[in-house]
Backbone as JSON Lines, residues from 0, in Angstrom:
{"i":0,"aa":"X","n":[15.61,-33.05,33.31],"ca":[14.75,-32.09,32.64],"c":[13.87,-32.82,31.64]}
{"i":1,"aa":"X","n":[12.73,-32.9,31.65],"ca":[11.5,-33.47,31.03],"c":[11.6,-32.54,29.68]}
{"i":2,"aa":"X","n":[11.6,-33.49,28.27],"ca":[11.62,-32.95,26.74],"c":[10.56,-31.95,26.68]}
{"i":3,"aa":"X","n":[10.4,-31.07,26.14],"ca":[9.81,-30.27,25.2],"c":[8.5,-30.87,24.27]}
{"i":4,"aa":"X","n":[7.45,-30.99,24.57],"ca":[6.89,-31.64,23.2],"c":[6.53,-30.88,22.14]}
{"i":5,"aa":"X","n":[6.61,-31.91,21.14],"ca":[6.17,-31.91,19.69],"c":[4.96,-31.57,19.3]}
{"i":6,"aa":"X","n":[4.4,-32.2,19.51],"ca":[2.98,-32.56,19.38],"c":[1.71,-31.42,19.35]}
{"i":7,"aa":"X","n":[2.19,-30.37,20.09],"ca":[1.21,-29.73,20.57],"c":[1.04,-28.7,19.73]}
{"i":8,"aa":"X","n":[-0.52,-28.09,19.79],"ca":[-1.31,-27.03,18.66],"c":[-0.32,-26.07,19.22]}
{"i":9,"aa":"X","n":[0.14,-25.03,17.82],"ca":[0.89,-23.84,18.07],"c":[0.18,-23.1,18.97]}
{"i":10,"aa":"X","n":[1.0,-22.0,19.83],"ca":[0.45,-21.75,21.52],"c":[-0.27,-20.98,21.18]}
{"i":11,"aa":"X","n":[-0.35,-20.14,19.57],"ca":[-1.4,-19.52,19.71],"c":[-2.38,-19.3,19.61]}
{"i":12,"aa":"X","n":[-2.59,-20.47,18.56],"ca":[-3.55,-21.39,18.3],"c":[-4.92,-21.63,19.69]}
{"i":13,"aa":"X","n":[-4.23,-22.1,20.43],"ca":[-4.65,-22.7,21.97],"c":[-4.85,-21.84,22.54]}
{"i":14,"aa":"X","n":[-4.18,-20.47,22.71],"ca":[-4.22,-19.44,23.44],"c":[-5.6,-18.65,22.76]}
{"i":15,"aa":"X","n":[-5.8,-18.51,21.91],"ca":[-6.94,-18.18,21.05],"c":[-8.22,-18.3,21.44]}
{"i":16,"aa":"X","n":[-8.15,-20.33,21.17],"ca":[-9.05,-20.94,21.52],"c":[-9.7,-21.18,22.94]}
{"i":17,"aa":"X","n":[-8.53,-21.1,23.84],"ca":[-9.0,-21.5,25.5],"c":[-9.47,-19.85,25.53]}
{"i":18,"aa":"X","n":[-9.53,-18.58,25.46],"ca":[-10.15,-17.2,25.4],"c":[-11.77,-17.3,25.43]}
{"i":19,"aa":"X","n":[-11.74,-18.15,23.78],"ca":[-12.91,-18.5,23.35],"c":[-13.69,-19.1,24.33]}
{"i":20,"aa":"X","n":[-13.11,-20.55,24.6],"ca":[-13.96,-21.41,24.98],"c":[-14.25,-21.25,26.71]}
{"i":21,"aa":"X","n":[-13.27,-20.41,27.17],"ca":[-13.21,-20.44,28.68],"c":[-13.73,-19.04,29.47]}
{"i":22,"aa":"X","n":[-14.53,-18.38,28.61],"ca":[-15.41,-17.09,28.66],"c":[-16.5,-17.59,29.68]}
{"i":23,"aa":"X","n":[-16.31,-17.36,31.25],"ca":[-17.81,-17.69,32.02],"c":[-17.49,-16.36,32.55]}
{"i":24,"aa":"X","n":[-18.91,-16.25,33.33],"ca":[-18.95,-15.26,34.54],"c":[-17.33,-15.1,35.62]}
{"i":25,"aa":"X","n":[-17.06,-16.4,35.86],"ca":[-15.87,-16.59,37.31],"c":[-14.88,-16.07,36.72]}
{"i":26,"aa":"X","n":[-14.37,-16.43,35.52],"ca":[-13.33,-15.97,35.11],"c":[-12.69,-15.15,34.05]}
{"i":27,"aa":"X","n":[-13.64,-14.04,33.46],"ca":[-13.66,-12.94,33.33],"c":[-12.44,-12.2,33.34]}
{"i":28,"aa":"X","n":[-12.44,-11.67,34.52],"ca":[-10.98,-11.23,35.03],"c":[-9.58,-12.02,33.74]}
{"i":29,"aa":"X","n":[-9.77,-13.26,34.18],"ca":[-8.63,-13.95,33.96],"c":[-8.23,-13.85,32.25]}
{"i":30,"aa":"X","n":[-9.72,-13.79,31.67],"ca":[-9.94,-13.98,30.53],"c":[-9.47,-12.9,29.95]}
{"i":31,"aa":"X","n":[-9.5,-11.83,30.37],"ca":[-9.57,-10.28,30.0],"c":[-7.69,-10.46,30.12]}
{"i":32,"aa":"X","n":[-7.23,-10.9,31.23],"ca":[-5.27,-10.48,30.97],"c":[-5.18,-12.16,30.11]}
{"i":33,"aa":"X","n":[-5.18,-12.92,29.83],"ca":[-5.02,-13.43,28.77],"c":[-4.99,-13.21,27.48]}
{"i":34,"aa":"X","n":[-6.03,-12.21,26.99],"ca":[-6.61,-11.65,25.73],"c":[-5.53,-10.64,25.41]}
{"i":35,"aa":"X","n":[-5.02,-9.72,26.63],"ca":[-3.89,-8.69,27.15],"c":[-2.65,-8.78,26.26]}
{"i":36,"aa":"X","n":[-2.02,-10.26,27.12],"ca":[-1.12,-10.53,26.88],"c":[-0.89,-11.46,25.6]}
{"i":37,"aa":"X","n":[-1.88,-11.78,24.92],"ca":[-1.81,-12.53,23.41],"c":[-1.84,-11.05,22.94]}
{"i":38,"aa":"X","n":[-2.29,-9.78,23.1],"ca":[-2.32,-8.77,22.19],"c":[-1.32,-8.09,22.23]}
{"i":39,"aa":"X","n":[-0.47,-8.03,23.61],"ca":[0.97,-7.43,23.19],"c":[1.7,-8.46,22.18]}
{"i":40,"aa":"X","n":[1.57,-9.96,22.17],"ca":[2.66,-10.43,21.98],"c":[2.25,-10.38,20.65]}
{"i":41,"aa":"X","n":[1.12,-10.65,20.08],"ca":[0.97,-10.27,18.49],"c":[1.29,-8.97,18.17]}
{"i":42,"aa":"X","n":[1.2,-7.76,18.63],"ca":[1.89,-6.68,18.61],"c":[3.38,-6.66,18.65]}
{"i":43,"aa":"X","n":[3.92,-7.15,19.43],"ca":[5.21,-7.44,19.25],"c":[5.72,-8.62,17.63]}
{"i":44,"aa":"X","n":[4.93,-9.12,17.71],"ca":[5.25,-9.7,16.5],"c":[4.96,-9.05,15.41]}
{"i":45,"aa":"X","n":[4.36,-7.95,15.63],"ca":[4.57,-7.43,13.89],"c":[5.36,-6.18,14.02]}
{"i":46,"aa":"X","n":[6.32,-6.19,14.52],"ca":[7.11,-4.72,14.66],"c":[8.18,-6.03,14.31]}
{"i":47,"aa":"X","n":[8.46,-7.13,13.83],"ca":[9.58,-7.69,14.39],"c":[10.81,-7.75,12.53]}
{"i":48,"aa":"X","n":[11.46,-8.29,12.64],"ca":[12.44,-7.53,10.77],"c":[12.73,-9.29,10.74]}
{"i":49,"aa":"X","n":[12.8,-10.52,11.45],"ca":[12.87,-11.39,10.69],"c":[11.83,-12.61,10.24]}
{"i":50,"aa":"X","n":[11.79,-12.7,9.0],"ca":[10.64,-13.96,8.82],"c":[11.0,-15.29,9.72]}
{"i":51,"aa":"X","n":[9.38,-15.95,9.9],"ca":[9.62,-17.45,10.4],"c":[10.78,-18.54,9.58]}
{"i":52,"aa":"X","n":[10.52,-18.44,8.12],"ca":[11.31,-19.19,7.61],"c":[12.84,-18.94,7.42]}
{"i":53,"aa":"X","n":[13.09,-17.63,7.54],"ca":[14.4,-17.38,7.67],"c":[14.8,-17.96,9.1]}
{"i":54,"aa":"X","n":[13.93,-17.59,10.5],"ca":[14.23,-17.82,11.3],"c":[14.65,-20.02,11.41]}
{"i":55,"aa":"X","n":[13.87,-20.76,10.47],"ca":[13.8,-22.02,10.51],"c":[15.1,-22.47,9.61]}
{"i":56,"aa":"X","n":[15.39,-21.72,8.65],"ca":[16.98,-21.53,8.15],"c":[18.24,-21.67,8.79]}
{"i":57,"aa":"X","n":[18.15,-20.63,9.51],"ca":[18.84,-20.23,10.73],"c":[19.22,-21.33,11.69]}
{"i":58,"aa":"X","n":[17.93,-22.09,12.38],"ca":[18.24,-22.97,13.26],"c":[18.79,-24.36,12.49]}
{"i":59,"aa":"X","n":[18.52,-24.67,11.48],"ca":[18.53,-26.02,10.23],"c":[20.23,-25.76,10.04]}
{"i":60,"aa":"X","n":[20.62,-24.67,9.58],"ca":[21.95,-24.46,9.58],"c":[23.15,-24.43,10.5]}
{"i":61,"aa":"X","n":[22.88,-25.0,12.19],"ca":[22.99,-25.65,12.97],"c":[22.98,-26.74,13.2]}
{"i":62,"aa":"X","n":[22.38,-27.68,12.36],"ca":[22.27,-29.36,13.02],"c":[22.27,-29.16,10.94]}
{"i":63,"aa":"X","n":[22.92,-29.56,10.23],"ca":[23.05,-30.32,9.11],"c":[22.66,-31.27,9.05]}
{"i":64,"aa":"X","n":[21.44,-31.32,8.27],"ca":[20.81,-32.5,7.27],"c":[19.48,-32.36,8.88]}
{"i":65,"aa":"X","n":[18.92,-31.76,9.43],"ca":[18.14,-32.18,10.42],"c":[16.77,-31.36,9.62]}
{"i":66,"aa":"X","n":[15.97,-31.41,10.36],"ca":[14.1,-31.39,10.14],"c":[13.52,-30.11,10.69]}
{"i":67,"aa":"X","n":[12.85,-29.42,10.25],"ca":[12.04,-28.68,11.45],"c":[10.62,-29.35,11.77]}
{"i":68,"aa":"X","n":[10.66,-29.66,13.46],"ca":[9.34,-29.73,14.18],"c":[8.64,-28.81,14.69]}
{"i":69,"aa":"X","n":[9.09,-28.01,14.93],"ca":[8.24,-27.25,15.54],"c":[8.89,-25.64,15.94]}
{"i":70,"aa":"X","n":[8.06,-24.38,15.68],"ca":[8.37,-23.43,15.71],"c":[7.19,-22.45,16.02]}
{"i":71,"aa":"X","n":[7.54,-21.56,17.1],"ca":[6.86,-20.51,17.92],"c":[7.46,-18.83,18.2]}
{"i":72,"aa":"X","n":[6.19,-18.59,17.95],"ca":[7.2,-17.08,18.28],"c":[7.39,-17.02,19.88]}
{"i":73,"aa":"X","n":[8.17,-16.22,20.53],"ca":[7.79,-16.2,21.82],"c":[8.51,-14.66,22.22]}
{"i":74,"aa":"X","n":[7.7,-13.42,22.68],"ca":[8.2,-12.69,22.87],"c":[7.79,-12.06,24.63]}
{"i":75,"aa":"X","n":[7.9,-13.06,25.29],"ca":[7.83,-12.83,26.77],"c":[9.13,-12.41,27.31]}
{"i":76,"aa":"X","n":[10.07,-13.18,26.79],"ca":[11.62,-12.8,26.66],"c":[12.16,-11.11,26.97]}
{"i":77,"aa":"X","n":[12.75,-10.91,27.05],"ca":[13.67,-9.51,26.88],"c":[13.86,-9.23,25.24]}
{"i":78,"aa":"X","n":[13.99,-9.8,24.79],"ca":[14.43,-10.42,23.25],"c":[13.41,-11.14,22.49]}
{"i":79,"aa":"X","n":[12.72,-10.77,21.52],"ca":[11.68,-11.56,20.91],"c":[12.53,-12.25,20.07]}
{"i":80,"aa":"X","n":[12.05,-14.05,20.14],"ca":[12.82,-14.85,19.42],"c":[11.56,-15.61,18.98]}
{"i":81,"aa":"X","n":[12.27,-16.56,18.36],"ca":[11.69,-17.62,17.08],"c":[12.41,-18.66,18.12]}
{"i":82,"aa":"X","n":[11.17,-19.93,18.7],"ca":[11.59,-21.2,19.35],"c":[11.72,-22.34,18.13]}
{"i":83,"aa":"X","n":[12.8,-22.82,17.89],"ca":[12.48,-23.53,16.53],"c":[13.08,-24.49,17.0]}
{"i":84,"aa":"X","n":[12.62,-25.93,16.91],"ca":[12.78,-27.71,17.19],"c":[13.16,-27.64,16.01]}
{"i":85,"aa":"X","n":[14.28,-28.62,15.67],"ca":[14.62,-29.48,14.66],"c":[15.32,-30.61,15.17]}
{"i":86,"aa":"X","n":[15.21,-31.67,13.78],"ca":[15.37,-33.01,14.35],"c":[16.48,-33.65,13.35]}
{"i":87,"aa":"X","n":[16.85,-34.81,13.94],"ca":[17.76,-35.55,12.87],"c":[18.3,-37.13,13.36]}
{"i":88,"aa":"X","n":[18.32,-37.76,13.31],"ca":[18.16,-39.35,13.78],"c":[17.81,-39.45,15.11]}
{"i":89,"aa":"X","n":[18.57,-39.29,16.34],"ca":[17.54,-39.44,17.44],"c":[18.42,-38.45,18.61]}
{"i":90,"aa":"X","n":[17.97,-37.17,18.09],"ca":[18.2,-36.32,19.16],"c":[17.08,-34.89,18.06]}
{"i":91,"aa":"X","n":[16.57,-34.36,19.15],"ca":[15.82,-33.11,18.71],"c":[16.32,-31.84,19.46]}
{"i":92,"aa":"X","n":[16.83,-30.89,18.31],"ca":[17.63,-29.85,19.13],"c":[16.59,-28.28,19.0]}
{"i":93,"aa":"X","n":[16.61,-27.65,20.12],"ca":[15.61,-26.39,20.76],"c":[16.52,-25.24,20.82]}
{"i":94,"aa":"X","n":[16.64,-24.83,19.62],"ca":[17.32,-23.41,19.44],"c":[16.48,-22.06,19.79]}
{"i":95,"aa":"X","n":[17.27,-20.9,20.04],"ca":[16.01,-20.0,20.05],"c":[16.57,-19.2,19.05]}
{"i":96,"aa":"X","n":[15.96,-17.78,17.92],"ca":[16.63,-17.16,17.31],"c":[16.05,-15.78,16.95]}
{"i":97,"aa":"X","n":[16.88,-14.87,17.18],"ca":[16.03,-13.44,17.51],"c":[15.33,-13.12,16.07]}
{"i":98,"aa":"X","n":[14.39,-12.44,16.75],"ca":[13.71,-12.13,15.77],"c":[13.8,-10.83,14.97]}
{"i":99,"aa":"X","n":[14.39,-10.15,15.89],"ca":[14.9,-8.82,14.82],"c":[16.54,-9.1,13.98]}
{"i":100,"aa":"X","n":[17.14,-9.77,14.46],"ca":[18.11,-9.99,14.13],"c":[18.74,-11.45,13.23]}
{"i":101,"aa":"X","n":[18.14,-12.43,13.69],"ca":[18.25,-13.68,12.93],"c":[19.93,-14.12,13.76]}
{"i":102,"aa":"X","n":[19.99,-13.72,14.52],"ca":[20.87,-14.09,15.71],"c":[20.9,-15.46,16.68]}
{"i":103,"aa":"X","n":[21.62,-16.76,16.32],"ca":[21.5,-17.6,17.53],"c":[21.51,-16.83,19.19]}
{"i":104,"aa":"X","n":[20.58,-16.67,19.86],"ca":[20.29,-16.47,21.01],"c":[20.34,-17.42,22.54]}
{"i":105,"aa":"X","n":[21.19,-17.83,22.86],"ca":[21.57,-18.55,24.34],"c":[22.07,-20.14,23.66]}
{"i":106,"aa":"X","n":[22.25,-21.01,24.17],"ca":[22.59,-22.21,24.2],"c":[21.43,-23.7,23.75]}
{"i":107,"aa":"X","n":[21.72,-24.41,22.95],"ca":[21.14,-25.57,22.51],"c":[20.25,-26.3,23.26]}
{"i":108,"aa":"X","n":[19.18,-26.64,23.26],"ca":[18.73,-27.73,24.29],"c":[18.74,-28.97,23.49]}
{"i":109,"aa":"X","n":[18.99,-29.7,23.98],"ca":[19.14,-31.23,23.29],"c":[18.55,-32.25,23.97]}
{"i":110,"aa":"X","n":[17.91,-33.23,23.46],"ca":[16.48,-34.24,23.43],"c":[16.65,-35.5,23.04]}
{"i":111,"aa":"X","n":[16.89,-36.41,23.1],"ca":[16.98,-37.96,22.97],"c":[15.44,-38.17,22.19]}
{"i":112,"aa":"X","n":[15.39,-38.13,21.1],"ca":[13.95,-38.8,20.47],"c":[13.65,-40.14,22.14]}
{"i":113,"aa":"X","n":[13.98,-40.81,21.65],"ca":[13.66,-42.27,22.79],"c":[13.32,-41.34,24.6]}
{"i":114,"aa":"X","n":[13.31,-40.43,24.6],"ca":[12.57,-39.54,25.73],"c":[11.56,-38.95,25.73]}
{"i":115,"aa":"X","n":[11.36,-38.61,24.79],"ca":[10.0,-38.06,24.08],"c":[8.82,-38.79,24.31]}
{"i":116,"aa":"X","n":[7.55,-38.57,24.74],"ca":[6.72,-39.32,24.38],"c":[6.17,-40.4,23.13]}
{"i":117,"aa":"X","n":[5.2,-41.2,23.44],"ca":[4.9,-42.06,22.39],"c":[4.41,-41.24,21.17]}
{"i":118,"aa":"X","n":[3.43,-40.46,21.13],"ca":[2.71,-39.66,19.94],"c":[3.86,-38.62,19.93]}
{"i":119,"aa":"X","n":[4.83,-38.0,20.44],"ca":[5.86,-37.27,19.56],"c":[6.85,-38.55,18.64]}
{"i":120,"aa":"X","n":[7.28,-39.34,19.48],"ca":[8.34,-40.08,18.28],"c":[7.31,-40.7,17.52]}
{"i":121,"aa":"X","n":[5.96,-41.13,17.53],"ca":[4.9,-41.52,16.44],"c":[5.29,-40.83,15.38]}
{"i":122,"aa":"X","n":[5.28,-39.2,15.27],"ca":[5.18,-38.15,14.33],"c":[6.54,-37.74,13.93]}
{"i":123,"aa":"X","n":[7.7,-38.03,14.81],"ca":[9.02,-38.45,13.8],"c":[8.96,-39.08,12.94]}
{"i":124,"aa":"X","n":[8.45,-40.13,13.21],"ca":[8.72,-41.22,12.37],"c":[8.2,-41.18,10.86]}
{"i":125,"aa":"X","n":[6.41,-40.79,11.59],"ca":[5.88,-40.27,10.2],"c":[6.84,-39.12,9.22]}
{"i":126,"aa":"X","n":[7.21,-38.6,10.1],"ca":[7.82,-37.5,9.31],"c":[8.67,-37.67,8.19]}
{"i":127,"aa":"X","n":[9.5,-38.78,8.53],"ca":[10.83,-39.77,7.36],"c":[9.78,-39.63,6.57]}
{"i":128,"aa":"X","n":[8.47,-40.5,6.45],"ca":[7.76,-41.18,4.84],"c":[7.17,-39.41,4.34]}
{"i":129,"aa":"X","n":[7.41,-38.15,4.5],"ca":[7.1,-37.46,4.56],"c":[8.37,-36.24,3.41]}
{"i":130,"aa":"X","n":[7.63,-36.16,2.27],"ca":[8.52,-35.43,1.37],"c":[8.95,-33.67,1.86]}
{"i":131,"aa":"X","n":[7.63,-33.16,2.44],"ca":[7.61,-32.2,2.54],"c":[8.21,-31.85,3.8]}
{"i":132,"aa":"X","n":[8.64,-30.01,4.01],"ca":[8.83,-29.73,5.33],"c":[7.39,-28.49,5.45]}
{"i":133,"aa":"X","n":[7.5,-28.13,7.28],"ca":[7.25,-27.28,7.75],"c":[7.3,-26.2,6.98]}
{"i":134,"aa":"X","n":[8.63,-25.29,6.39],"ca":[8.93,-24.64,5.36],"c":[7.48,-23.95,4.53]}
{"i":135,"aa":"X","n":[7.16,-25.15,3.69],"ca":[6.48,-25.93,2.72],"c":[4.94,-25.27,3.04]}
{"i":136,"aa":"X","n":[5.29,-25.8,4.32],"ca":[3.17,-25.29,4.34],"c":[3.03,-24.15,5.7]}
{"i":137,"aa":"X","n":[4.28,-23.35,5.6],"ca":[4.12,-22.07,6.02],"c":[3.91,-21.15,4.7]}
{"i":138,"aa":"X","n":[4.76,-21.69,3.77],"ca":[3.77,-20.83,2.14],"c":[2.84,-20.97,1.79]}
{"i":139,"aa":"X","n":[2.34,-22.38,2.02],"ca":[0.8,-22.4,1.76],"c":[-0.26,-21.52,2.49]}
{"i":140,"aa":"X","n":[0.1,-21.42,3.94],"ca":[-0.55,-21.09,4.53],"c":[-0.78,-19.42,4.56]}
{"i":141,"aa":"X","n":[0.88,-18.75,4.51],"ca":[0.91,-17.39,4.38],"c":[-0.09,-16.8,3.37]}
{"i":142,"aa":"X","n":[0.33,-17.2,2.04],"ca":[-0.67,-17.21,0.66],"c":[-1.62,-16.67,1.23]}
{"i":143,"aa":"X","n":[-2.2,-18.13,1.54],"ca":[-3.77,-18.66,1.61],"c":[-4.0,-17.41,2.55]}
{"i":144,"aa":"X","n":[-3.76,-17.08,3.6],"ca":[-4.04,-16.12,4.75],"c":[-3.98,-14.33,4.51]}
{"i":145,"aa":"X","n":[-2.95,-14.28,3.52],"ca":[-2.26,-13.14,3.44],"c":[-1.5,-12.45,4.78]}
{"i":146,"aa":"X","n":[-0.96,-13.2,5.08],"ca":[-0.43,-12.89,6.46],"c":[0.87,-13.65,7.01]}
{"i":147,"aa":"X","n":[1.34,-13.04,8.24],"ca":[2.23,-14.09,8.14],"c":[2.4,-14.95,9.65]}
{"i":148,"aa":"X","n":[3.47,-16.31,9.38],"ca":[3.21,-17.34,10.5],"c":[3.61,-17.15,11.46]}
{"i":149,"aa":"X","n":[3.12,-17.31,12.06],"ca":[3.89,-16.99,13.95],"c":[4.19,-18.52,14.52]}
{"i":150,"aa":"X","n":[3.67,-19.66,14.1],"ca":[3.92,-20.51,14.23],"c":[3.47,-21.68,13.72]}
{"i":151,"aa":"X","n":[4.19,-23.3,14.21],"ca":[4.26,-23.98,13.01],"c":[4.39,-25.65,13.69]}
{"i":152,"aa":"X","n":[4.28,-26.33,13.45],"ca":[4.36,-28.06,14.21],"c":[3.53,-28.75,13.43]}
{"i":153,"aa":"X","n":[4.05,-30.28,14.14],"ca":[3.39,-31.51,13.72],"c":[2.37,-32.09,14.98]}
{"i":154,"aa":"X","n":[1.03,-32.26,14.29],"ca":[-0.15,-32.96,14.91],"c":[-0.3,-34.21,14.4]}
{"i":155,"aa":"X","n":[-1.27,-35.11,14.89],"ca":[-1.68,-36.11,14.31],"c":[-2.79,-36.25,14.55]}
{"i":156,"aa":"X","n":[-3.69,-36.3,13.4],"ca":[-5.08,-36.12,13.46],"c":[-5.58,-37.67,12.44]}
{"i":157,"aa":"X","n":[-6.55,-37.97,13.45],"ca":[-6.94,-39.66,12.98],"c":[-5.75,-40.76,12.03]}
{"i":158,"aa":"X","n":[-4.48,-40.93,13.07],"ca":[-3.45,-41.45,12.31],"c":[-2.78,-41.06,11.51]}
{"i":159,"aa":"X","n":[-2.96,-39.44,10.74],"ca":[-2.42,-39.27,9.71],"c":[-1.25,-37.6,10.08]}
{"i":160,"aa":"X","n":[-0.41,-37.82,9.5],"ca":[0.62,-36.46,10.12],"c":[0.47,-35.41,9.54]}
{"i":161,"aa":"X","n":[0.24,-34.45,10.33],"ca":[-0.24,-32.99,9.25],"c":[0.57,-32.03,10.65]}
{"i":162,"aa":"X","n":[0.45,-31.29,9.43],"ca":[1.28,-29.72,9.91],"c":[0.37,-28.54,10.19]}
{"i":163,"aa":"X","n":[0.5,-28.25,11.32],"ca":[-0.52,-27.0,11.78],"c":[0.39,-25.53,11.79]}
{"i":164,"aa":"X","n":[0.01,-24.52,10.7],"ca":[0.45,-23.53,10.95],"c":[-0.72,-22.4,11.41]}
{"i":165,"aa":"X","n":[-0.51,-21.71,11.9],"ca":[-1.27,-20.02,12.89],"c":[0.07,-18.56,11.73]}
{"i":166,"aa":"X","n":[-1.55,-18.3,11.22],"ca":[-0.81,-17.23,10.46],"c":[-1.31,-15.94,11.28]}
{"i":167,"aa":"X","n":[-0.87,-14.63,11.3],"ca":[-1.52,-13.7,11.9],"c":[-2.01,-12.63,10.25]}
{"i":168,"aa":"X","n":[-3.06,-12.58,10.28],"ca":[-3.37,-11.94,8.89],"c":[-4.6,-10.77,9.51]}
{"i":169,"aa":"X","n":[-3.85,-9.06,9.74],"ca":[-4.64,-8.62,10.57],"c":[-4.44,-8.36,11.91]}
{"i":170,"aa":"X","n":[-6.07,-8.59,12.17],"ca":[-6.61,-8.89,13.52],"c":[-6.38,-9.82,13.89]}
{"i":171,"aa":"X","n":[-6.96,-11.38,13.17],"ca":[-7.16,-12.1,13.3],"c":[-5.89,-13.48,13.24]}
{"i":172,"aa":"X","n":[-6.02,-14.29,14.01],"ca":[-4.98,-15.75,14.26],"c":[-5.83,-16.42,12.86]}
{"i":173,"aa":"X","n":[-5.53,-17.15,11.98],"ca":[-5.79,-18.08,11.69],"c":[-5.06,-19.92,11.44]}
{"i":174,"aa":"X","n":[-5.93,-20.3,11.91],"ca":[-5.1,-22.05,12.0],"c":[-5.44,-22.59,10.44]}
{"i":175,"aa":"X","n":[-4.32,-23.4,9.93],"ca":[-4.55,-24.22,8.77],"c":[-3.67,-25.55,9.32]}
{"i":176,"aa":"X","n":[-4.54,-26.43,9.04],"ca":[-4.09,-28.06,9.49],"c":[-3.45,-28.56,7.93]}
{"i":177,"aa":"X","n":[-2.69,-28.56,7.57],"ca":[-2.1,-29.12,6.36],"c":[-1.88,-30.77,6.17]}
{"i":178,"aa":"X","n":[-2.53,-31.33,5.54],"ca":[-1.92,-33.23,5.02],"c":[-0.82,-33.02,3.98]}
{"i":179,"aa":"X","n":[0.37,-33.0,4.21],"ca":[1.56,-32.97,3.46],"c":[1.28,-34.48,2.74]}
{"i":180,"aa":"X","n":[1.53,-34.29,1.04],"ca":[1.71,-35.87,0.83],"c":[2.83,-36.51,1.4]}
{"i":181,"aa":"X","n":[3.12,-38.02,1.46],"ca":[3.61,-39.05,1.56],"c":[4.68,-39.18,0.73]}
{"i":182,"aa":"X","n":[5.61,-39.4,1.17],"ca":[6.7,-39.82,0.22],"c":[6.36,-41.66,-0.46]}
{"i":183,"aa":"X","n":[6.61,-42.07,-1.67],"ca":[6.34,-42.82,-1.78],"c":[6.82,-44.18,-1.37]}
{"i":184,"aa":"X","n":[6.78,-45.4,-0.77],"ca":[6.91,-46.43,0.12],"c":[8.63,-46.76,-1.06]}
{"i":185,"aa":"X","n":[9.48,-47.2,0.29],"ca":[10.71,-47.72,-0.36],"c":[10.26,-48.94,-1.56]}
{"i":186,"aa":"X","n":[9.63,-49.68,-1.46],"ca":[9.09,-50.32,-2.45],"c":[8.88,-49.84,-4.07]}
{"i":187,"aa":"X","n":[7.88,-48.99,-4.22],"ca":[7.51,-48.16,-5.32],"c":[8.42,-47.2,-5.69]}
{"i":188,"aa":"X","n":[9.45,-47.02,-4.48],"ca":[10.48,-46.08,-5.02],"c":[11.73,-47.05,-6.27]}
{"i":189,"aa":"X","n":[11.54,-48.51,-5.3],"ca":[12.43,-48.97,-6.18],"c":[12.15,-49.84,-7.15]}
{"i":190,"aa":"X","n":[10.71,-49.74,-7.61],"ca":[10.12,-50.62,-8.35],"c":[10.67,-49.46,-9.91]}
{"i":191,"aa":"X","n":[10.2,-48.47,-9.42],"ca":[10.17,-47.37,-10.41],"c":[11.65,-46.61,-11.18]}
{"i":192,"aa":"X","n":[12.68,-47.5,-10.3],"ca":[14.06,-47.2,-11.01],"c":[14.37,-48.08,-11.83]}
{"i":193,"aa":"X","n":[13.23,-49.6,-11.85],"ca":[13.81,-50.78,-12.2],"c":[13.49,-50.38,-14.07]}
């Protein structure tokens, strides 16, 4: 079974955007049940009783001391759940967790970092020199939006690791690309105890 990636713009993000950008004459049709089915599932997401970050709680409290990468709503399911990646030395575990309930929902998937592609374990890695979580700049983003996240991951945009959250505020999806600072280099960490 081929990993899960990391890497990629939250789906709804993409789902948004390919609407946008893939509007011709031919495919119309196609465009129209795409638009469909992003509008039930944002509909379904706001009838739903648990937050993203509770839901990222939830899965974190499963793998002790691990990371969140990446988190999606997904309500194609029978069960609308929260897809939430978290990480922790070199395995990345794919929980799902309901969303009305805050309920572990089916069985673990588990991931060998060293299986992953090159630009996902790139953005592990970054992630260590990295103070902040996911968490972190789903508040920024909610705030900023007045709304709330449906989803959440790590990109890498010109070398540098940032966090893309999709708030739903409304009508409207909005994307915020976040630059989390840097934790400071083991060096300066230990220059500064001296």
């Amino acid at each position: 079974m081929r990993p899960l990636l990391l890497t990629c713009v939250p789906s709804y993000a993409h789902a948004r955007r390919e609407l946008i950008a893939t509007s011709t004459e031919g495919q119309e049709d196609s465009n129209v049940k795409k638009k469909d089915i992003v509008g039930r599932e944002l509909e379904l997401f706001r009838t739903i009783k648990v937050s993203i970050r509770a839901a990222l709680a939830a899965a974190q409290s499963l793998h002790a001391g691990s990371r969140v990468v990446d988190v999606s709503f997904d309500g194609t399911l029978g069960t609308p759940v929260y897809r939430v990646k978290t990480y922790r030395g070199n395995q990345v575990w794919d929980d799902a967790i309901d969303a009305n309930s805050g309920a572990i929902v089916g069985g673990t998937i588990i991931s060998l970092v060293t299986d992953l592609t090159r630009e996902d374990q790139t953005n592990l890695i970054a992630l260590n020199d990295v103070r902040h979580e996911i968490a972190d700049g789903i508040v920024v983003a909610e705030r900023n939006a007045q709304g709330r996240a449906i989803s959440g991951g790590l990109m890498n945009e010109d070398g540098k690791l940032n966090f893309v959250i999709v708030v739903v505020a409304g009508n409207d999806l909005k994307q915020f690309i976040l630059e989390p600072p840097h934790a400071a280099s083991r060096d300066s960490r230990l220059r500064s105890r001296r």
